[in-house]
C-alpha positions as CSV (number, residue, x, y, z in Angstrom):
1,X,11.7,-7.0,-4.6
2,X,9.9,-4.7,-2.5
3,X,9.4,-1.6,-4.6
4,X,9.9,1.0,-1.4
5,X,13.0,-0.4,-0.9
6,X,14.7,1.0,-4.2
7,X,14.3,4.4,-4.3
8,X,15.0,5.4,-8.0
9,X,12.9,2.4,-9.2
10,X,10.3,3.7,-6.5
11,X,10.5,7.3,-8.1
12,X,10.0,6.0,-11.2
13,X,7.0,4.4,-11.2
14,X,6.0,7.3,-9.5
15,X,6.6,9.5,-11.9
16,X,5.7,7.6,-14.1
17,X,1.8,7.0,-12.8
18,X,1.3,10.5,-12.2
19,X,2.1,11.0,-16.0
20,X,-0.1,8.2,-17.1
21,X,-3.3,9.5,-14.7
22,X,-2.5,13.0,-15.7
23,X,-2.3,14.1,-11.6
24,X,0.5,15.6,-9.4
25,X,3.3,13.2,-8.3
26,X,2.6,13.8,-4.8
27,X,-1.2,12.5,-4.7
28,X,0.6,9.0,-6.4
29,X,3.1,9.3,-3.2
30,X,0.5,9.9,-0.9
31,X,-1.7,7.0,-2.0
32,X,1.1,4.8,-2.0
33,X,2.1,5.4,1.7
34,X,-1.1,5.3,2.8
35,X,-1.8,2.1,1.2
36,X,1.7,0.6,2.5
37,X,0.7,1.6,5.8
38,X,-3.0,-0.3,5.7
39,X,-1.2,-3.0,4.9
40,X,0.9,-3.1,7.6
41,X,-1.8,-2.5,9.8
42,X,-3.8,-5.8,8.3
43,X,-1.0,-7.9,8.6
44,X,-0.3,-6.7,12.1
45,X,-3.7,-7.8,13.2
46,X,-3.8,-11.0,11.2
47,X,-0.7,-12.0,13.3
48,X,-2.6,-11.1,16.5
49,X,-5.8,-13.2,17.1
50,X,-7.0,-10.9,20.2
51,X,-8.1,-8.0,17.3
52,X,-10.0,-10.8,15.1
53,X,-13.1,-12.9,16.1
54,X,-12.6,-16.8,14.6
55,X,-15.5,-16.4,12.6
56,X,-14.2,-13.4,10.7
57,X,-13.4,-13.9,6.9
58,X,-10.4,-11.7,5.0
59,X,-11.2,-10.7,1.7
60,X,-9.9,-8.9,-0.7
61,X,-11.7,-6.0,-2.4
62,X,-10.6,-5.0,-5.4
């Protein structure tokens, strides 16, 4: 399951994080979309080869 897809379970965990980090709920929201949307972008331009040279490497950073 896609968490943004269930709202109340998506609420939740927000809520949920902001209590555990001690920070306001929207700064959890707004790192959430913001990651959602990178990723989005990345898979976007792994699907199209004219935005990546064949000698470029995907890794993850953690």
């Amino acid at each position: 399951m896609k968490l943004h897809e269930d709202k109340e379970q998506l609420a939740d965990a927000i809520r949920i994080t902001a209590a555990e980090l001690g920070i306001p709920q929207k700064f959890v929201e707004k790192d959430f979309g913001i990651c959602r949307y990178f990723r989005v972008c990345r898979d976007v331009l792994r699907r199209d080869e004219r935005y990546v040279s064949p000698d470029f490497r995907w890794e993850v950073v953690a």
